[in-house]
N, C-alpha and C positions, 0 to 999 in steps of 0.2 A: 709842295710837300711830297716826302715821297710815299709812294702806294704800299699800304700794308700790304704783308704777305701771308697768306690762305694757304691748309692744306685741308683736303677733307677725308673723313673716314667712312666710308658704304660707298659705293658708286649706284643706285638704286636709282630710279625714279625720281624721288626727293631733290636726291644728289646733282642732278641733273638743274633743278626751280635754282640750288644754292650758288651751283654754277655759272649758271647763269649772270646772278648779279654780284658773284663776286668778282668777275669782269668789269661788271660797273664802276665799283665803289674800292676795289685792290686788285691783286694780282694770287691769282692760283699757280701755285708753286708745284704741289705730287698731288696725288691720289691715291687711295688706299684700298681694296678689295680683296677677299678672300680667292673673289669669283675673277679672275684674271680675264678674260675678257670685256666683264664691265669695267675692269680698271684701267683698263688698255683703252676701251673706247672711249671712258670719259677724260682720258688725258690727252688722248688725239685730239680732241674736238676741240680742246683749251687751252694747247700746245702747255702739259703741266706731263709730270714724269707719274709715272704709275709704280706703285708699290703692293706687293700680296701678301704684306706682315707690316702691321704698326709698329711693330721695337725697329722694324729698319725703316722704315719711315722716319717716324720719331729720332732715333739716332744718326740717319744723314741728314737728314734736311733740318739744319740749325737756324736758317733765317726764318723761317715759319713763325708767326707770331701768333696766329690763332689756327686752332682744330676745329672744325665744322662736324657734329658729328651726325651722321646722316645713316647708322646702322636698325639693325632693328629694335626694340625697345630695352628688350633686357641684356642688350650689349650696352645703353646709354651709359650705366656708370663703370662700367669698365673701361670701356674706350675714352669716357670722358675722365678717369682719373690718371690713367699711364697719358695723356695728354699732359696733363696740369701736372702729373711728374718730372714730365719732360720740360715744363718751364714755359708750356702756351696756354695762352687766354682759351675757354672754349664756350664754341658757341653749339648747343647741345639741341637737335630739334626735339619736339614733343611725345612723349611724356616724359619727364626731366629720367625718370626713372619709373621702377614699377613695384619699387619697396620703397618703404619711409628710412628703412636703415639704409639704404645703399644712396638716395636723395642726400641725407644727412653725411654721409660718409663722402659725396661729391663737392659739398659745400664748404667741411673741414679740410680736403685736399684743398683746394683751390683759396682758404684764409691762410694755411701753411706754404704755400706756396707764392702768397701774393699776386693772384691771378684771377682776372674777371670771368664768372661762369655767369653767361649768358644764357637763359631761360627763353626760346618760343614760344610767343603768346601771340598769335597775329591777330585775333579775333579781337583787339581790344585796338587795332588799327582803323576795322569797318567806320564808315564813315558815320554810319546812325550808331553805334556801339559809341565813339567818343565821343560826339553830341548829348549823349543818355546822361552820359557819366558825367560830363561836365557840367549840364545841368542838377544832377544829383548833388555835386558839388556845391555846386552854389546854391544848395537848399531851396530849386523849383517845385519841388516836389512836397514840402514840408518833410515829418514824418514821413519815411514808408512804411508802412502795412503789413503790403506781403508782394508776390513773386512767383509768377510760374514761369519755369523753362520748359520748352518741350523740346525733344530731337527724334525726330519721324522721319530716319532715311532708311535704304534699302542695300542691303549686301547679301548677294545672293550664293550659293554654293561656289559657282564659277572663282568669284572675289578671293576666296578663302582658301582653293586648290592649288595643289604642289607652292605652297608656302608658309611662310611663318606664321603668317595670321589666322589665328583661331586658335592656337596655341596659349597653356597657359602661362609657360614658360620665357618663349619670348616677346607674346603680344600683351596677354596681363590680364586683357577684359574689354567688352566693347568701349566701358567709358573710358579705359586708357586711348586706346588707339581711333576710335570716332568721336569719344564726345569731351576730351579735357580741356580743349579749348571754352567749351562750352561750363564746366564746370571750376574756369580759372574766373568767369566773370563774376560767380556769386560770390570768391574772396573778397576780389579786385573792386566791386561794389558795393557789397551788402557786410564785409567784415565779418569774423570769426563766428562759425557755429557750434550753437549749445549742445542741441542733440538731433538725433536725426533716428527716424526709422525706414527700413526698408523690404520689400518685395523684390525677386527677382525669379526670372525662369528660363529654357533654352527650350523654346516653346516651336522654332520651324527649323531648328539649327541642326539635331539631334545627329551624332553621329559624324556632324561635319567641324562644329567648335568645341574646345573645350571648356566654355563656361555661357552664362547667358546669353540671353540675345534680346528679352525684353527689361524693363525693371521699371518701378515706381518707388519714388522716395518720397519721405516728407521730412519737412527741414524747422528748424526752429533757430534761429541765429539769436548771440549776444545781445543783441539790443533791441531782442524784440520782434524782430521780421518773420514772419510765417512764408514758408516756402514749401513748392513742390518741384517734382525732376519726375518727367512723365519721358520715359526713351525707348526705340526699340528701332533694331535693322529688318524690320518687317514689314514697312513701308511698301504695297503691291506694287513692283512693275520699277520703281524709281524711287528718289527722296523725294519728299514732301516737304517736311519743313524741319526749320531750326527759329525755333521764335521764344522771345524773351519779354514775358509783360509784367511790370511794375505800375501796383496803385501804391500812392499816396494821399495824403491827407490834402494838398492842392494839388494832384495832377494824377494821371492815366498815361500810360504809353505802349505800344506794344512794337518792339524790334522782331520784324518777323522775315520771311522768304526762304530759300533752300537752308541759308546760311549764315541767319541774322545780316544780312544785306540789305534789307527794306525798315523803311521806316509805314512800318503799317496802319497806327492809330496813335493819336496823339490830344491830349486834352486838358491844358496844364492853365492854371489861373495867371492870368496876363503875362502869356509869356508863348509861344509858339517856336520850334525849332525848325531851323526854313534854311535854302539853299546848301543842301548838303551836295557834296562833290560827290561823282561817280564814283564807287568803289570798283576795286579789281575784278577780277574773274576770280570762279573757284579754282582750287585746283583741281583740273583732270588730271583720272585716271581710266581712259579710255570710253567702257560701260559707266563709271561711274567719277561721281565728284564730291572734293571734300569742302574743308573749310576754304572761305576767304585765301586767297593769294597775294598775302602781306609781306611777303620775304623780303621785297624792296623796302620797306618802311624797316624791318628790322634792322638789314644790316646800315642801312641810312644813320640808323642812331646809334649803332653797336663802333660805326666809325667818328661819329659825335663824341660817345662814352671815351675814345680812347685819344684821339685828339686832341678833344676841346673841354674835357671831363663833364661831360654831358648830363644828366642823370637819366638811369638806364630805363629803356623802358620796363622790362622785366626780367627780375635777377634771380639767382638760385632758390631764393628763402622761397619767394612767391612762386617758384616751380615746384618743392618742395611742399607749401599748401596746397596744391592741386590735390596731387600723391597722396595727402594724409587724406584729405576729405571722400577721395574715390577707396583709399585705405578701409577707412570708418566702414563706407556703404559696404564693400565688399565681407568685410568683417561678419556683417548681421545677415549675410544673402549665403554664404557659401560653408 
């Protein structure tokens, strides 16, 4: 079969994890950057042509079947719609967006266009993360109850200087840009929330972000689930954790480690979840590391979805839910 063909937009950090496997799994065709030296280097590296305008990108390079979009956050739905104008599938990293209108306005391009908008969610790849759920599924658990997430990492001045991040404009908020992955799992397993209330403050940040850095939420879902979101980049020295615990009515479990990576307690009526496979590394970012490094599993299935009509792992709407629920919280904080 022949190798789909990749073009990506940001040459950043990121762009580099996307690069990577899309060596693996197709072929990178351009590359896109404002910053003409990241663009130059990341096409060097992947013998792909480099471009410092998306309309001429987008307008030579016709074999391109899908845009990787890899810019900052509140470039996502821009870049991701003059893509889907242009007639390519896009695969959009995290957070789909950093408005509900502009999520929405990604998802009606790309129905008008007849084109797959691919949603990053890698956290729902972690090896104790699919085990949870699949147990959920199969009603190990009984009822759930309730739910705490917690996210206790650390981003220090250094993180957030001469760049976009801290910004309210192109970063959004910490739960867009540190914690949506984390906040895609209580859709993805716990179903639609009633109401929520929230706390929030910029409590070591002052002067360096433009919006929070700690918050506390409480959650109440449709069917019943009591839920908390206990987060902050204040973690001393490093991250701490990222951990996710669900009781139920027969079972206990808590997904914990830097990054939901560990399976940390487990206590379910005849039934134990056992031999989980190594998961990835996080991703570095030199001082500092983020989520799970899932990209492989991504585009693994995003080339399933278009081959073999796969079904996807996660699509616009459910990136879209992220967006609205971090929407909501930010709503009552700001």
């Amino acid at each position: 079969m022949e190798k789909i063909k990749f073009g990506i937009i940001g040459c950043g950090r990121i762009a580099q994890r996307h690069a990577k496997h899309i060596s693996v799994y197709g072929l990178l065709m351009a590359v896109c950057d404002v910053d003409r030296t990241k663009a130059d280097s990341l096409a060097k590296a992947h013998d792909a042509k480099a471009y410092y305008k998306i309309e001429d990108m987008l307008a030579k390079e016709s074999d391109i079947e899908i845009i990787s979009v890899c810019t900052p956050n509140g470039l996502h739905a821009e870049h991701s719609i003059l893509s889907l104008r242009a007639n390519k599938h896009v695969l959009c990293e995290k957070p789909l967006a950093i408005s509900v209108y502009d999520a929405g306005e990604m998802i009606k391009e790309a129905e008008k266009a007849n084109k797959r908008l691919f949603a990053i969610k890698q956290n729902r790849f972690n090896p104790p993360v699919a085990a949870v759920k699949k147990a959920i599924d199969e009603g190990r658990f009984g009822k759930i109850l309730s739910i705490q997430l917690s996210c206790f990492w650390n981003r220090n001045e250094d993180y957030y200087k001469n760049s976009w991040k801290g910004t309210l404009d192109m970063d959004g908020g910490t739960l867009f840009t540190q914690f949506s992955h984390f906040i895609d799992l209580l859709y993805w397993m716990f179903g639609e929330i009633k109401e929520l209330e929230a706390k929030a403050g910029n409590l070591a940040h002052q002067e360096v972000i433009e919006f929070e850095d700690t918050g506390v939420v409480i959650l109440k879902f449709h069917n019943g689930v009591l839920g908390t979101i206990n987060y902050t980049v204040n973690s001393y020295g490093k991250n701490m954790e990222g951990s996710l615990t669900i009781f139920g009515e027969k079972g206990t479990v808590k997904i914990g480690g830097q990054y939901l990576n560990e399976l940390e307690y487990q206590n379910i009526e005849n039934f134990e979840i056992k031999d989980l496979p190594v998961g990835n590394t996080a991703n570095n970012y030199g001082q500092y590391q983020g989520s799970m490094s899932n990209h492989g599993e991504v585009y693994a299935n995003l080339i399933a979805v278009l081959a073999n009509n796969a079904t996807i792992s996660a699509n616009g709407y459910e990136g879209l839910k992220t967006v609205e629920i971090i929407d909501r919280i930010y709503n009552l904080v700001r």
